[in-house]
ZABA-175633 format. One record per residue (C-alpha): x, y, z; residue in one letter. Coordinates in steps of 0.1 Angstrom, whole numbers, padded with zeros to 4 digits, always signed. Example, Ala and Ser with C-alpha at 12.3 -4.5 7.8 and 13.67 -1.06 7.14 Angstrom:
+0123-0045+0078A/+0137-0011+0071S/
This chain:
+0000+0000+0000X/+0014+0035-0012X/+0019+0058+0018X/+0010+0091+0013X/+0045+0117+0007X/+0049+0152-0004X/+0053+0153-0047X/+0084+0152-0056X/+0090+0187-0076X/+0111+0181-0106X/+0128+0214-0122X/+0125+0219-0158X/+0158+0211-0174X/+0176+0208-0208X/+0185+0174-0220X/+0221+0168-0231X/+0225+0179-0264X/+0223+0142-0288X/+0254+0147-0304X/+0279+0149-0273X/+0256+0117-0251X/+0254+0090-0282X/+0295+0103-0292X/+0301+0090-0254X/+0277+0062-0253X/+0290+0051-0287X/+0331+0051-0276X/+0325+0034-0248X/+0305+0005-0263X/+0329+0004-0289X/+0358+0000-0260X/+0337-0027-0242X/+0331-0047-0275X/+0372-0048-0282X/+0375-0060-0249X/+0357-0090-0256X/+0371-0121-0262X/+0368-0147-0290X/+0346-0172-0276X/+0320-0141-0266X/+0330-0137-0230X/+0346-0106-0211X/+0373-0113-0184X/+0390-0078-0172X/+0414-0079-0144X/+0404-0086-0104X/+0431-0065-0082X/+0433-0071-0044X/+0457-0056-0022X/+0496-0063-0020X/+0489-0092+0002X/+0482-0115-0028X/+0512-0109-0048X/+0534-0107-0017X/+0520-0144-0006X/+0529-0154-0040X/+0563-0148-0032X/+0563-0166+0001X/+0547-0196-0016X/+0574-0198-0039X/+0597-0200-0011X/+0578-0224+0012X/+0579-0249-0015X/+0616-0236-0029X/+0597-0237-0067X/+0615-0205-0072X/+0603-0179-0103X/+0631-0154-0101X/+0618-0135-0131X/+0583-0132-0121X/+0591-0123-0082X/+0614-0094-0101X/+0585-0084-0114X/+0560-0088-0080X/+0588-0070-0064X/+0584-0039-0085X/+0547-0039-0081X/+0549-0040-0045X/+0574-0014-0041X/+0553+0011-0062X/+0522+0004-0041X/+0536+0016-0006X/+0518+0044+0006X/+0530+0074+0023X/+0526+0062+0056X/+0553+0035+0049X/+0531+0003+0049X/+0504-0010+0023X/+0470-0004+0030X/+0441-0029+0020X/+0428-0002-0004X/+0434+0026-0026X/+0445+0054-0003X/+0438+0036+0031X/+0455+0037+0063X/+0484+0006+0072X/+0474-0029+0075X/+0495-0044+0094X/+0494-0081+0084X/+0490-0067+0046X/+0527-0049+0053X/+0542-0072+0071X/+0536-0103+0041X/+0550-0074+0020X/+0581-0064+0040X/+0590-0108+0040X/+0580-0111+0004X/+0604-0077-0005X/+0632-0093+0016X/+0628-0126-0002X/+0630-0110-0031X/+0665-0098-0022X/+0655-0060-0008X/+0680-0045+0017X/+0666-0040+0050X/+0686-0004+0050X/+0671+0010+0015X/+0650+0036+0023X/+0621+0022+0014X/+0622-0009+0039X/+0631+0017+0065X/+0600+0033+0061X/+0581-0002+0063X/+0601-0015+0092X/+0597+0019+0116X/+0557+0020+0101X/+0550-0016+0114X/+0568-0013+0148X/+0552+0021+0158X/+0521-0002+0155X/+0532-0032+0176X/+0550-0052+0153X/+0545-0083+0133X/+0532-0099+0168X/+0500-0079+0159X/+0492-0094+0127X/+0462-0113+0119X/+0461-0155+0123X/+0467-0159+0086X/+0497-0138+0086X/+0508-0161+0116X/+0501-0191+0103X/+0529-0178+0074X/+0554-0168+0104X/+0550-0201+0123X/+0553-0222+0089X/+0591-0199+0083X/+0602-0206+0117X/+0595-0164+0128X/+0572-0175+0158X/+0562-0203+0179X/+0533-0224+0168X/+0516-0218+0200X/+0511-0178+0184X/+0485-0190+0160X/+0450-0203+0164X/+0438-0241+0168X/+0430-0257+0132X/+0430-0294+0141X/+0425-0314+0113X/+0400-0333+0137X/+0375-0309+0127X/+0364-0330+0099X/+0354-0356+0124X/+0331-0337+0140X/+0292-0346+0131X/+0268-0321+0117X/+0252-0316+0152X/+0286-0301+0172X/+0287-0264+0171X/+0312-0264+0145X/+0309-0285+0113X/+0322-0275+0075X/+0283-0271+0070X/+0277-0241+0087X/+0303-0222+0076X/+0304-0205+0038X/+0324-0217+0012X/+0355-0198+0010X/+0365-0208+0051X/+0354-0248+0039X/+0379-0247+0014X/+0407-0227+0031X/+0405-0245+0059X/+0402-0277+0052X/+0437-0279+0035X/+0449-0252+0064X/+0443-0277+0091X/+0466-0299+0075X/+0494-0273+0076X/+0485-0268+0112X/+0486-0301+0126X/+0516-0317+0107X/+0535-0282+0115X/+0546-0277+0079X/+0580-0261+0080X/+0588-0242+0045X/+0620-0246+0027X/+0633-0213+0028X/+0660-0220+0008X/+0681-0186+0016X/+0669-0186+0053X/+0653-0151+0052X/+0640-0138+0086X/+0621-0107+0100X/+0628-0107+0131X/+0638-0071+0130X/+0601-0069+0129X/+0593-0074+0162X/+0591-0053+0196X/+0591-0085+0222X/+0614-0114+0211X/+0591-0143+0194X/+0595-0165+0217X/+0588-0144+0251X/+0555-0128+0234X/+0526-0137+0255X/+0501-0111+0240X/+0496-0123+0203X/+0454-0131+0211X/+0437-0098+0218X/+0400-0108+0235X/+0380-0097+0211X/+0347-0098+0229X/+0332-0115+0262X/+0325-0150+0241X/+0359-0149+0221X/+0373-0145+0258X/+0354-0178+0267X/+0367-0194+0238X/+0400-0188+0238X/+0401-0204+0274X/+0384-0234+0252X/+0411-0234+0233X/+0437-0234+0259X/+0423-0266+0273X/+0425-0285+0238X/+0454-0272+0228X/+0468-0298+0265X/+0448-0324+0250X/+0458-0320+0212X/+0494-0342+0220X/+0476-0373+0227X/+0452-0373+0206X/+0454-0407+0190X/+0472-0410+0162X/+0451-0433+0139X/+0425-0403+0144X/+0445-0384+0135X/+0458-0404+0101X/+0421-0407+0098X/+0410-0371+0097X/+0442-0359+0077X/+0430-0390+0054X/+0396-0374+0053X/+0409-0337+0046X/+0430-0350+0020X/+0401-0365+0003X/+0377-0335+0007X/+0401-0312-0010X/+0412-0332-0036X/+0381-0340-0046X/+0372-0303-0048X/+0409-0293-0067X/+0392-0277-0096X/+0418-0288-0121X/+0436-0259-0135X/+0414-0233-0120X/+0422-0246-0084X/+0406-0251-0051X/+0374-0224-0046X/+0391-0211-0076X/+0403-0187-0052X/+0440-0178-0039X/+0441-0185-0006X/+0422-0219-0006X/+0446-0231-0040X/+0475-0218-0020X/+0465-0243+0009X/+0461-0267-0008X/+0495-0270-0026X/+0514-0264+0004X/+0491-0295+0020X/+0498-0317-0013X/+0538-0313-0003X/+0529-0321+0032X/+0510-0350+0019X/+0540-0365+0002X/+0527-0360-0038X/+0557-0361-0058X/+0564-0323-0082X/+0556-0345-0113X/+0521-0353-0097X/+0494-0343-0118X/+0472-0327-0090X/+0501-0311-0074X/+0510-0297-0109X/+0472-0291-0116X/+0478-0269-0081X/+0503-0250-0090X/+0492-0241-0124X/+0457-0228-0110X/+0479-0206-0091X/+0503-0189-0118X/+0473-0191-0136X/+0464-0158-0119X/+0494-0136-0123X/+0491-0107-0143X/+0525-0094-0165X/+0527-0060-0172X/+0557-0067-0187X/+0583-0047-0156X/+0561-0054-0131X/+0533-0081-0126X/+0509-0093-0095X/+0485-0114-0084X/+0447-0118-0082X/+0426-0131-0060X/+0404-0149-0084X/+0394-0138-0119X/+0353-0128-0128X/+0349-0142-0162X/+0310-0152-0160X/+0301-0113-0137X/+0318-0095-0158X/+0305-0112-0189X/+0271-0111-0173X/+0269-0074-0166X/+0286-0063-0201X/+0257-0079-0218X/+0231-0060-0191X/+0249-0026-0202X/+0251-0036-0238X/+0211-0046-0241X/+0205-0009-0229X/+0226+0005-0250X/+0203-0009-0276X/+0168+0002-0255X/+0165-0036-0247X/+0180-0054-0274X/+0202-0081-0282X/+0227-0077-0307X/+0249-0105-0324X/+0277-0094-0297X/+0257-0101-0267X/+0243-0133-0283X/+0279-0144-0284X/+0282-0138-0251X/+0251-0150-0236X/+0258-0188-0257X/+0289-0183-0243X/+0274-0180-0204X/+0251-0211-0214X/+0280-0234-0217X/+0289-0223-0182X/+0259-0230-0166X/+0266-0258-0138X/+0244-0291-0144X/+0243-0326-0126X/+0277-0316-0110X/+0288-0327-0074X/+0282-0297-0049X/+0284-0285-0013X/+0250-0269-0013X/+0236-0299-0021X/+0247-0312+0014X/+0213-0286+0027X/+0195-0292-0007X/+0201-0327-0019X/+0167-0325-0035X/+0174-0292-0056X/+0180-0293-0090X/+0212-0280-0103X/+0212-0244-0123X/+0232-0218-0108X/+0263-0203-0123X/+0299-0197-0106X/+0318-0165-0103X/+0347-0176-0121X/+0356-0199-0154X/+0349-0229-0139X/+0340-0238-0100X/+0314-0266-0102X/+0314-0272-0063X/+0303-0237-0058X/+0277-0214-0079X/+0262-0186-0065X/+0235-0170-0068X/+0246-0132-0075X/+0259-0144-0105X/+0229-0170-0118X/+0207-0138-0109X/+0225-0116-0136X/+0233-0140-0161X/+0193-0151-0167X/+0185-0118-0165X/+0200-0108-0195X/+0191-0143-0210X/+0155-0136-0199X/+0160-0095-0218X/+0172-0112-0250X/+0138-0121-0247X/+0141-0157-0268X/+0129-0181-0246X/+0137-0214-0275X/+0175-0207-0274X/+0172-0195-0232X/+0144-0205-0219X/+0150-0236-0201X/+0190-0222-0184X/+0162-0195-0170X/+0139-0216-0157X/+0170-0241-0138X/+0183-0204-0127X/+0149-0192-0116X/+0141-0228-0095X/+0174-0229-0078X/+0176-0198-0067X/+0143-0205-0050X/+0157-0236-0034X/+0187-0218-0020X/+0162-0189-0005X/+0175-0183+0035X/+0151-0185+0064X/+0147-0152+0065X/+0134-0142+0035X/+0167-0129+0022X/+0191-0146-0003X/+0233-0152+0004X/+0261-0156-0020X/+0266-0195-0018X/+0252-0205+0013X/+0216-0209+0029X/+0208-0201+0068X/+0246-0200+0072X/+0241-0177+0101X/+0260-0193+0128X/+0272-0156+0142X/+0289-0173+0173X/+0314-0190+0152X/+0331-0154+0143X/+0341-0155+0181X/+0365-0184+0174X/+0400-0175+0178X/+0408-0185+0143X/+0382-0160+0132X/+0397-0127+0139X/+0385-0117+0101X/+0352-0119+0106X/+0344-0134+0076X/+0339-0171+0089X/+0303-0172+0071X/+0277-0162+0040X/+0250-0148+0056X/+0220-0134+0031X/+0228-0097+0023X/+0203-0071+0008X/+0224-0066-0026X/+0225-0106-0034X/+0184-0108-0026X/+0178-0077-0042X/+0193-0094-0077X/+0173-0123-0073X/+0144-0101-0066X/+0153-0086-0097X/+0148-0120-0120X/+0121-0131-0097X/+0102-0097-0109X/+0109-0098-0144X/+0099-0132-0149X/+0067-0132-0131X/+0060-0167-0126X/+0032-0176-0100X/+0060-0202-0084X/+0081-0179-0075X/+0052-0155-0057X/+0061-0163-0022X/+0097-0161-0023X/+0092-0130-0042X/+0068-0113-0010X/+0093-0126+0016X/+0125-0113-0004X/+0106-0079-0004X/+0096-0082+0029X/+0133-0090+0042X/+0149-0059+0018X/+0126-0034+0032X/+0136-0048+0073X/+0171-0040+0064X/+0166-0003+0047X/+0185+0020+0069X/+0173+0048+0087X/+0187+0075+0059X/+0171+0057+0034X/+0202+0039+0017X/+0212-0003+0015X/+0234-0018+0028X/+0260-0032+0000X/+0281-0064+0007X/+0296-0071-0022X/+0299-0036-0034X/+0311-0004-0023X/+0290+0005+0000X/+0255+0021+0004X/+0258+0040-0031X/+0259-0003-0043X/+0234-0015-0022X/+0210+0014-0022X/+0215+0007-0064X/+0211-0029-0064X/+0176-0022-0043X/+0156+0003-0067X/+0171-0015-0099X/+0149-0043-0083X/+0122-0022-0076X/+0119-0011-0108X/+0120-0048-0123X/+0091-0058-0102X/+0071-0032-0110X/+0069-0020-0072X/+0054+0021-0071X/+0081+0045-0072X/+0060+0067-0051X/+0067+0043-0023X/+0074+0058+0009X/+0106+0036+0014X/+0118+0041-0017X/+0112+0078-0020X/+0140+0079+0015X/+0164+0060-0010X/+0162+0091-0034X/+0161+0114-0008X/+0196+0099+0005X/+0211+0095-0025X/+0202+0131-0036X/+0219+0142-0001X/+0252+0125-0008X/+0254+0140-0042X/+0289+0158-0045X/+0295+0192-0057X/+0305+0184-0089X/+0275+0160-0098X/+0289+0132-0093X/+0287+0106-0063X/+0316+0087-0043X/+0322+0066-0013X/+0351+0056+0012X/+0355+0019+0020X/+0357+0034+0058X/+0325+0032+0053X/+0326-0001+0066X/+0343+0011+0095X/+0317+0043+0101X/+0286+0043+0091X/+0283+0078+0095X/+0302+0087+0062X/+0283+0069+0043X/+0280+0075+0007X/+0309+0102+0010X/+0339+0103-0004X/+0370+0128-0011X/+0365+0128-0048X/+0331+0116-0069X/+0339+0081-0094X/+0327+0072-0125X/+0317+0039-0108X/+0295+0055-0078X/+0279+0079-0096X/+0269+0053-0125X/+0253+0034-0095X/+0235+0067-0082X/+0224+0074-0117X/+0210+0035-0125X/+0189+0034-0092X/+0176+0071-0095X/+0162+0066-0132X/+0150+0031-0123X/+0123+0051-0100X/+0115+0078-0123X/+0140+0105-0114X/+0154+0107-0147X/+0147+0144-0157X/+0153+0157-0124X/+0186+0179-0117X/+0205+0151-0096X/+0204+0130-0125X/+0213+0157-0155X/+0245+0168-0132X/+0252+0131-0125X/+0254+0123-0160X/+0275+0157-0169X/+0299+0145-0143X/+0303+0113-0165X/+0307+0130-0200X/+0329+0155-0187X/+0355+0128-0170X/+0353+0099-0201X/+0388+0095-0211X/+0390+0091-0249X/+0367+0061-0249X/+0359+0049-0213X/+0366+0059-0177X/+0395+0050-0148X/+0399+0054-0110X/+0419+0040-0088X/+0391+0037-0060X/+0388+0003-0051X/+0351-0005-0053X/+0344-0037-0037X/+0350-0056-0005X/+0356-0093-0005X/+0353-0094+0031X/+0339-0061+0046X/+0374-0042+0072X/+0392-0073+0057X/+0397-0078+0020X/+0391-0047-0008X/+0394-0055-0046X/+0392-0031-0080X/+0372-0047-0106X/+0387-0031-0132X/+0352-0039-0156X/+0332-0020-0135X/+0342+0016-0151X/+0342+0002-0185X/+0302-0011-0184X/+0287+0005-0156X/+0293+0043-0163X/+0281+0032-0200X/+0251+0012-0186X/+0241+0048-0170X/+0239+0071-0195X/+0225+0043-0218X/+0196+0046-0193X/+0196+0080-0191X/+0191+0083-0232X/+0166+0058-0233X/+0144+0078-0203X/+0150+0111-0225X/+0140+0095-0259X/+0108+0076-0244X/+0099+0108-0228X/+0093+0120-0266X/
């Protein structure tokens, strides 16, 4: 029911003249169609922070595999990243991470950097005036204890014995998301056999801490009153961990092998993401596989696999984003077209129907072994793990191409499991359903945060999104409860929360796009806070921006220092997907875009994304070439309908 609101009064304003919005519209999509590859798919680059390449580094040294060309070329990366402060951040322009600097400082000294040159200086004394490597998070310990730098009693209990426990203990594989399953699984291997690295040259940091290794007592801060209880947990097992039998042991390091293994991914690696692949080629040299093995070489392939070579310098991704970026190109290109499919986006879209996962073996289907397969993963090819962000973009552009012989049935697989995977509360999460086990974050090993895959507004709000466009009466209920869950977690100015996106500008975007999909009133009191907000946050120069501190403080919210071409697309998409196309806000949001195109697309350094919210940032460098394009292709097509 529409609640009465004052009329939104829109100014009268002059379009942009044709000439200078299709020149920009028409460059762009020019640039995005010479991105794309052969076979019909887009794959642009996925940047983290320094941590990634600076672990590749370290790997190459735990298992003595050495690349001295390559960590050249790492090396240079990471030098250019420091920031002024002296450390690396874990985004554009942030403050010091000091886990993310000290993996730097150990990969920069492995790759033969003095400890006096000025720059290493400038790390050292930045780290120590913050407490020293001792400070760092459990990962980065895990690294230290494997290299000898600490005592294993510094990082957090990962007995492999977890994967003994049954479904009904407090912690099973089950309830947490995917990325901790397969990270940890091959990490509790390290832990328990205390893998020792190679480390060929015997490099050491202990110049990097303030208390001797060994006489450090201080390396778990108490986090809150329950991570205080369990660390006193873990204190007890870690007395009983030495007697634990040993053919339960060879039993559960038997039955972590076999999980992993089964999961390796071929080429594209374990969770097809770094950390996990990294993991699990360390455990497969625990395990004994000889370098000529085929899974260990499958391992370590998956991981080279995701270096980047500039040519002088190179680094490291996290993962790469072959089927969202290919999925969100076509969205952008079917506007620029008012709705249409050209011969380019039905390249692409065949190409996303090959990609569709089918009859496959997956973790989900441990909650859903009755749900039918249909989903679609994040990267080229990670059967064991869809999710549902990306099946939610990918049929909706199948569904706009609007021909339901060559699409119809990968909609209707996308459409039903999505459904299937729908969380308790009405809300929809990026792999995972119910995986809302909050207490497990107080675990020591946990200090990220980031243990599980709980729904989020931006995720249900694409599902909503299909859901609304397709408008079958089986999807009616989930549809109401989706709603109902997106409006409980609208924010008191108005704006979304965005997971997966930076920040509120993302989620407040990803919610009104949906809107408009389902056909919901823009008139909408709830809806008419969202414009209200982003309206607020506009910048002075038209355009919109926000701080990943945002994460940190709420309060800044949809600020920023400078406006990007990414934000302000966002702003743009969800303000004309409720009607406010010919107001003001939009016409200086999309002046803000024509008047900072480069010669054919945009660029900003912002990163634009967390992978783990305060944890892990990324920079999809896609997003300025299709989303600033997907704006004013909306924009035009509001102005021209209008006439």
């Amino acid at each position: 029911m529409a609640h009465a609101i004052e009329k939104t009064i829109i100014e009268p304003t002059e379009t942009q003249p044709d000439h200078k919005l299709d020149s920009a519209i028409s460059r762009a999509r020019d640039y995005l169609l010479k991105q794309q590859r052969k076979d019909g798919h887009w794959c642009f680059e996925l940047e983290a922070d320094c941590t990634i390449p600076a672990e590749y580094i370290i790997w190459t040294h735990f298992t003595g595999e050495l690349e001295p060309e390559l960590e050249r070329k790492l090396a240079v990366y990471l030098r250019e990243k420091q920031a002024d402060h002296g450390g690396w951040p874990l985004f554009y322009d942030g403050d010091l991470d000091i886990s993310c600097s000290v993996k730097v400082y150990y990969a920069l000294k492995f790759a033969g950097d003095d400890i006096n040159e000025p720059h290493m200086v400038r790390a050292r004394e930045a780290i120590l005036v913050r407490g020293g490597a001792a400070r760092s998070n459990a990962f980065t310990r895990l690294t230290l204890a494997m290299f000898k730098q600490i005592p294993w009693r510094a990082v957090p209990l990962v007995p492999v014995e977890i994967m003994l426990f049954p479904r009904w203990f407090p912690f099973h594989l089950t309830k947490v998301a995917y990325w901790s399953r397969t990270v940890m699984v091959p990490l509790a291997i390290l832990y328990s056999l205390k893998a020792e690295a190679k480390n060929l040259n015997k490099v050491d940091i202990q110049e990097l801490f303030t208390v001797p290794p060994e006489k450090e007592r201080n390396y778990f801060p108490v986090r809150s009153q329950a991570n205080k209880i369990l660390l006193y947990v873990e204190r007890v097992v870690r007395l009983i961990e030495p007697i634990i039998p040993s053919f339960i042991r060879k039993k559960a390091l038997k039955k972590a092998e076999n999980w992993f293994v089964e999961r390796i991914n071929g080429i594209d690696g374990l969770g097809a993401i770094f950390p996990a692949m990294v993991n699990a080629h360390e455990s497969l040299i625990l395990l004994d596989y000889p370098p000529d093995h085929p899974v260990r070489n499958m391992a370590k392939k998956a991981l080279q696999n995701l270096i980047v070579d500039y040519g002088k310098s190179a680094y490291c991704q996290p993962c790469v984003s072959p089927v969202w970026d290919t999925g969100l190109a076509a969205l952008a290109l079917q506007e620029v077209e008012n709705g249409k499919t050209t011969n380019q986006v039905i390249h692409a879209l065949d190409w996303l129907k090959t990609k569709q996962i089918l009859e496959h073996p997956a973790d989900w289907q441990e909650i859903h072994p009755n749900l039918k397969s249909g989903g679609w993963a994040f990267q080229y090819n990670n059967a064991y793990y869809p999710d549902l962000d990306d099946t939610s973009v990918v049929a909706w552009a199948m569904d706009q191409a609007g021909n339901s012989d060559r699409y119809g049935e990968s909609i209707t697989l996308a459409c039903n499991w999505l459904r299937g995977m729908q969380s308790s509360n009405g809300g929809f999460a990026s792999f995972e359903t119910n995986n809302m086990h909050y207490y497990l974050n107080e675990i020591p090993f946990a200090d990220h945060g980031a243990l599980l895959d709980p729904p989020t507004v931006d995720v249900s709000a694409r599902c909503v999104a299909l859901m609304g466009r397709l408008k079958r009466s089986e999807d009616s209920e989930s549809l109401k409860r989706a709603l109902s869950y997106i409006r409980d977690e609208q924010e008191a100015n108005g704006s979304w929360f965005g997971r997966w996106g930076t920040n509120y500008i993302y989620g407040t975007w990803s919610v009104l796009t949906a809107l408009e999909q389902v056909g919901i009133n823009p008139k909408e009191e709830f809806i008419r806070k969202a414009v209200h907000w982003l309206q607020e946050v506009q910048r002075s120069d038209g355009g919109w921006g926000e701080d990943n501190y945002s994460y940190y403080d709420s309060s800044i919210a949809g600020t920023y220092k400078e406006s990007t071409p990414i934000h302000t697309a966002w702003a743009l998409l969800g303000l004309i997907a409720v009607g406010e196309g010919g107001s003001t806000t939009v016409k200086r949001g999309v002046e803000y875009l024509l008047a900072n195109q480069n010669k054919n697309s945009w660029n900003h350094l912002a990163f634009n994304a967390p992978g783990f919210p305060r944890v892990f940032y990324l920079r999809y460098h896609g997003y300025d070439k299709f989303f600033p394009l997907w704006a004013l292709a909306k924009y035009r097509n509001y102005i021209n309908n209008l006439c």
